[in-house]
N, C-alpha and C positions, 0 to 999 in steps of 0.2 A: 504494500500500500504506500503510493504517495502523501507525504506528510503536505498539508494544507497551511502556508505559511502567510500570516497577515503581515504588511509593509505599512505603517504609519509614517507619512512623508511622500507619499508616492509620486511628488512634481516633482521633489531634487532630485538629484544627480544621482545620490545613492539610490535613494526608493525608487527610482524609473530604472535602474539597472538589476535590483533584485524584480520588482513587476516583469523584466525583460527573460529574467530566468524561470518564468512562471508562480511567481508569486501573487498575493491576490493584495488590488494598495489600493489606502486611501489617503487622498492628499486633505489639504485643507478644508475645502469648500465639504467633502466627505463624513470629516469628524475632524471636531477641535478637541486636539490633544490636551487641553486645561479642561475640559468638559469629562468628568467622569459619567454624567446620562451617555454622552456623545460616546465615550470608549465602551463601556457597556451594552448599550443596543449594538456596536459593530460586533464585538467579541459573541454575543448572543446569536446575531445572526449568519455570521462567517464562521464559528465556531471552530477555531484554528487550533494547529496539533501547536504550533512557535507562532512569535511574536517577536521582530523587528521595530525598533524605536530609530526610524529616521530621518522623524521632523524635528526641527533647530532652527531656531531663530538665528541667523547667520547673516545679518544688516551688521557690519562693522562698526560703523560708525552707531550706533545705537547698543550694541551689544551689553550693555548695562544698565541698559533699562529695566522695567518694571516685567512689560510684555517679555523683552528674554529669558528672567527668569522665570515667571511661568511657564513657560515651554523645556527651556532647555533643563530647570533644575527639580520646577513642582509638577511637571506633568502628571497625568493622574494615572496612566498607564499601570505602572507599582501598586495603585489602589484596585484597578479595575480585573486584574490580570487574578488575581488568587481567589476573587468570588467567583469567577467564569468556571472554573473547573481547571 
């Protein structure tokens, strides 16, 4: 059996390169990675063997903001991933 693997990030660079090896991605517009409803209903309904975290807020010139760290440090993914199964 192929393991069913979910890409969070799936615009950038990495996440379109894992979607390219048959991964199943969602970028932004998809599910916002601070939204644990958001990670939740995907993990629910994709219902993944693994799980890829690679969306990041990668604006340089911003990279210490509020919105970066949301994403890059408090993503909820960590929260969402151990009630799924």
């Amino acid at each position: 059996m192929i393991p069913r693997v979910l890409v969070t990030g799936a615009g950038g660079l990495l996440g379109r390169a894992c979607v390219a090896q048959g991964a199943v991605g969602l970028d932004r517009a998809a599910c916002d990675v601070t939204s644990i409803s958001d990670l939740d209903r995907a993990l629910r309904t994709i219902r993944p063997d693994a799980v890829i975290f690679c969306a990041a807020y990668t604006d340089v010139d911003t990279a210490d903001s509020p919105d970066a760290w949301r994403v890059n440090v408090d993503g909820s993914l960590g929260r969402s991933c151990p009630r799924s199964g």
